[in-house]
N, C-alpha and C positions, 0 to 999 in steps of 0.2 A: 504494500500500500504506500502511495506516494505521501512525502510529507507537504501538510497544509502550511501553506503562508497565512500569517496574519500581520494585518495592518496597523499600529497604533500610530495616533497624533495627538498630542499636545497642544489643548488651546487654551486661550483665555479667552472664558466668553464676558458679555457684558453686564453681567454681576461682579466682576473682576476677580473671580474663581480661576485658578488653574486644575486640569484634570485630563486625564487621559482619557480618548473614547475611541470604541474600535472603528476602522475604513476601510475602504478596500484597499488593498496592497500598491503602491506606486503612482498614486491619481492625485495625490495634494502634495501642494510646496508650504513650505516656510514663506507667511504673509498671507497666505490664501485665507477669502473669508468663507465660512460654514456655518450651516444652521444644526446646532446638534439636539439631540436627546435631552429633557431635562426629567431629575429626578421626580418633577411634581407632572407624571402622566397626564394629559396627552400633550401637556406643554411644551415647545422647544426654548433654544437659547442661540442667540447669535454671538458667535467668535473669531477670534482670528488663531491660527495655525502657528504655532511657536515651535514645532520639531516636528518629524514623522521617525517611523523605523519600521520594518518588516522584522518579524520571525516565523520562525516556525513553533507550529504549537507544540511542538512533541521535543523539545527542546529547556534547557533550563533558562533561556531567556524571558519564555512564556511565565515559564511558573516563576520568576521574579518579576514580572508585569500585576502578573492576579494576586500577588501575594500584596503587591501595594495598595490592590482592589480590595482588602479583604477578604476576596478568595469570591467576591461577586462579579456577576458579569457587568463587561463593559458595559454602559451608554454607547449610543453610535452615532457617527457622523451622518446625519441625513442627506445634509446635499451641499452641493458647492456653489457659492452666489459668483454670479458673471454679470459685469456690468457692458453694453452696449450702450456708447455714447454717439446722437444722434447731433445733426449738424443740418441747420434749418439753413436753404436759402438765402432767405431775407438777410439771417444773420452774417453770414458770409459775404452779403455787398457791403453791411453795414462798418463790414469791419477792413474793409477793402477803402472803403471811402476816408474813413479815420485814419488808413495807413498813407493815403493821397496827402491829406490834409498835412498831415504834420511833415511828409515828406517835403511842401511846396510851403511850408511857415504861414 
């Protein structure tokens, strides 16, 4: 039987808590924002990503990861926030003309 990877990351959400919750192996950086698990069900918590690390479970990594857990399971990363910054037109002459202006005094 193949060994499973597991994901952890370290975040601080905006309670200003650090904590580690389980993700999927290799898909977050350091900075990244995530909305995670919080203990008060079905509530989550927005964070940022302060480390990741891969192990295996069957390894003593693991069981020094849950041992800091309590020997409970993680919280999980639920998803990762992507920002799409949109650029209007209008705004783009407007800033085109201010760049004329101050060019020509």
């Amino acid at each position: 039987m193949a060994d499973k990877v597991k994901g952890l990351a370290v975040v601080k959400t905006q309670d200003e808590r650090i904590r580690i919750y389980e993700c999927i192996p290799y898909v977050l950086d350091v900075g990244d924002e995530v909305i995670v698990e919080s203990e008060l069900a079905p509530y989550t918590l927005r964070g940022s990503v302060l480390a990741t690390t891969s192990v295996f479970e069957d390894m003593s990594n693991w069981t020094f990861f849950t041992t800091l857990n309590h020997d409970k399971p993680f919280n999980k990363v639920l998803r990762k926030v992507m920002y799409t910054e949109y650029e209007y037109p209008e705004e783009a002459e407007e800033q085109t003309e201010e760049s004329e202006v101050e060019a020509n005094g």
